[in-house]
N, C-alpha and C positions, 0 to 999 in steps of 0.2 A: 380954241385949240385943245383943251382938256377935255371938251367933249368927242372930237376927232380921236383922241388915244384912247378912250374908254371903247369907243366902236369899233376901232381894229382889234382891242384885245378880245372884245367880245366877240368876234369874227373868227380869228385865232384860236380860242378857245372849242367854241362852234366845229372847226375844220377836224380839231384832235379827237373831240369827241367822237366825230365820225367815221376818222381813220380807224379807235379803237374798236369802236359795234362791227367795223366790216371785217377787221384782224380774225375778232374772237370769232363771227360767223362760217368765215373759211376753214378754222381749226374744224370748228366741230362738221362742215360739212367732209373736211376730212376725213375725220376718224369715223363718221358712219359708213360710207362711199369706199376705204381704203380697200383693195383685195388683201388677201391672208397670205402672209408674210412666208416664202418658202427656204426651205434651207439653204444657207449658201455658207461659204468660207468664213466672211465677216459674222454671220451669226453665232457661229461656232466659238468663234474667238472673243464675242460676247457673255456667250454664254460662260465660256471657263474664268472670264474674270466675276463672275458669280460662283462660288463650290455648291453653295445651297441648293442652288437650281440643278449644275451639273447632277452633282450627286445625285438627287430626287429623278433626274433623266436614268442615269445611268442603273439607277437600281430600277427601275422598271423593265427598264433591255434586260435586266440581268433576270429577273424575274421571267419575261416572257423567255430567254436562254433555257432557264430552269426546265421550267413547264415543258418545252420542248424537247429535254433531255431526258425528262421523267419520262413523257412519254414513250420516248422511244426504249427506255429503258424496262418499262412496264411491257412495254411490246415483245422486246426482246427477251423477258423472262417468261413470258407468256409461248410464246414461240420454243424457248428452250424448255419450257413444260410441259410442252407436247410432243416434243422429242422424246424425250425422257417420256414420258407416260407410251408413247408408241412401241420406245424400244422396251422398256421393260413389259410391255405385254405380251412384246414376240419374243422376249425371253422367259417369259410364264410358261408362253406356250411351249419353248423349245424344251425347258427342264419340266413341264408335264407329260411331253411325248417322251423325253429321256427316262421319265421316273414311271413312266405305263410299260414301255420297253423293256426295262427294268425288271420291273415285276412280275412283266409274261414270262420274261426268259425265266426267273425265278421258280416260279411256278409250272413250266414246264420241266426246269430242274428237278423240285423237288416232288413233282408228278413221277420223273423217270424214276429218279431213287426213296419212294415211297417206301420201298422196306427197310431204310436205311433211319427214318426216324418217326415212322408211324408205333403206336401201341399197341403190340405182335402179341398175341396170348396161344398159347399150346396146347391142341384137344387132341386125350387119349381117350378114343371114341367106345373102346369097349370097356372104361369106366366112368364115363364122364354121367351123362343121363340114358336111365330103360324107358323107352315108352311104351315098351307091350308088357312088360312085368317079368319079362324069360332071364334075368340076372346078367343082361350082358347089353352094354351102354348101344346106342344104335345113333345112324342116320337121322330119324324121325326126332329124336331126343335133341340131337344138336338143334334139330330145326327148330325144334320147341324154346330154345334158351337161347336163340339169336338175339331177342328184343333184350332181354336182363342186358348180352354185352354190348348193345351197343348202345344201351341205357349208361354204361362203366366204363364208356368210352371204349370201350375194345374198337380198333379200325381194320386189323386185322386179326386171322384166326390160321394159324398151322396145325392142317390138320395129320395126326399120325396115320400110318397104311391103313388103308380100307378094302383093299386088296384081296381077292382069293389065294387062302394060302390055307396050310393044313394043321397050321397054328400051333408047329411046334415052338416057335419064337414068338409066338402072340402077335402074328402078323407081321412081321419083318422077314419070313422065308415067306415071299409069293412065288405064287404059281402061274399067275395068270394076271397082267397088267391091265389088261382089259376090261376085267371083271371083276364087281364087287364079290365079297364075302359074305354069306347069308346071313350070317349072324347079324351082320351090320345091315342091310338092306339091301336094296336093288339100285339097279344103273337110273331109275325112274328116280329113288328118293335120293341121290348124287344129285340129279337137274337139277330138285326141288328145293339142296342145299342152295346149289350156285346162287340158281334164281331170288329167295329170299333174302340171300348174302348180300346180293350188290343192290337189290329195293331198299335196304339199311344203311349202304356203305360200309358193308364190309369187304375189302380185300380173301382170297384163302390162296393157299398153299398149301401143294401135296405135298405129301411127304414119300417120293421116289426114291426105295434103297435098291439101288445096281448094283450094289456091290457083291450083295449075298444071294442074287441070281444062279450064279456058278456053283455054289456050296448045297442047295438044293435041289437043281436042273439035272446040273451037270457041266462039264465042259463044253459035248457038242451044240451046247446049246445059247455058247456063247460066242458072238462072231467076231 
C-alpha cells in the first residue's frame, strides 16, 4: 500500500512538471512570434495611466510640431526676404531714376541760367593787355590772357564795345555794329576770341549799347 502512494505521487509530480516546461515554452514562443502591437483606444488609455511614458510621447510629437513650424517659419522669413530685397531694389531703382531726373533737369537749369551764378569777370579791352605795343589794349591781348583766367577760374568774360566808333566815348558812341574798331583788331581776331574762349570754357558777352545809337547817328537812323 505505501508503495502504491509513493508511485502515484511520483506520477503526479511527473505530470506538473510537464504542464510547467510546456506553459513557460508557449510564453516564450509567444513573445518571439507576436506581431507589433498597433495603436488603438485601449493602448491609449494604458498609456495615460503611465505620465512617464505619456509625457516622453508627447514631447517627441511636440518636438517634431516644433521642427515643423520652424521650418515653415524659416521659410517664411526667407520668402519675406526676398520680397523685401526685390522691393527695395526696385525702389533703388525708382529713386535713382528720380535722383538722375533730378539732376538733369538741374543741370539743364542751371545750364539756362549760367549767367546767373557763374564767375563773370569784366574786360575793358583798350586797357586790359597790348600785344603789338601801340598803347592801346587789343583783341590779340585778351587772347593772349585767356589761359591766366581760366587758370582763376574766370567761366565767363564781359567783354566791353569793340565796336567801330569814333571814340569820342571810348567806344560806347558806335557807329557801326558790325564792325570791329582798328584799334582793337579785326572781325578775324573776334573769331579767334570766340573760338579760344569756349576750347577753355569760357562763356563772353558783348556788351551792346542801343541806347546811345540815336545821340551819335542820329534819329533817322533809329527805327
Amino acid at each position: 500500500m505505501f508503495n502504491k502512494l509513493v508511485g502515484l505521487k511520483a506520477l503526479l509530480l511527473f505530470f506538473t512538471l510537464s504542464l510547467l516546461v510546456r506553459s513557460a515554452q508557449m510564453s516564450v514562443d509567444a513573445a518571439v512570434t507576436s506581431p507589433p502591437i498597433l495603436p488603438t483606444v485601449e493602448n491609449a488609455k494604458e498609456q495615460l495611466k503611465d505620465p512617464s511614458q505619456s509625457t516622453n510621447q508627447m514631447q517627441q510629437v511636440m518636438a517634431g510640431v516644433d521642427d515643423k513650424d520652424t521650418d515653415a517659419e524659416m521659410s517664411a522669413m526667407l520668402n519675406d526676404e526676398g520680397v523685401r530685397t526685390e522691393t527695395g531694389t526696385e525702389s533703388n531703382k525708382d529713386t535713382d531714376t528720380k535722383t538722375g531726373t533730378m539732376m538733369d533737369q538741374k543741370m539743364e537749369h542751371k545750364e539756362k541760367d549760367w549767367w546767373k551764378h557763374m564767375t563773370l569777370y569784366q574786360i575793358y579791352p583798350r586797357s586790359f593787355m597790348d600785344s603789338n605795343g601801340d598803347g592801346v589794349g587789343d583783341l590779340q591781348g585778351i587772347i593772349m590772357k585767356l589761359p591766366y583766367l581760366a587758370e582763376t577760374g574766370i567761366e565767363a568774360i564781359w567783354l566791353s564795345p569793340i565796336y567801330k566808333s569814333p571814340m569820342v566815348d571810348f567806344g560806347y558812341d558806335i557807329t557801326d555794329f558790325k564792325e570791329i574798331h582798328t584799334e582793337y583788331g579785326t572781325m578775324k581776331d573776334l573769331e579767334m576770341l570766340i573760338t579760344e574762349a569756349k576750347r577753355l570754357g569760357i562763356k563772353m558777352i558783348m556788351d551792346f549799347v542801343i541806347m546811345d545809337f540815336e545821340s551819335y547817328l542820329g534819329p533817322e537812323y533809329v527805327v
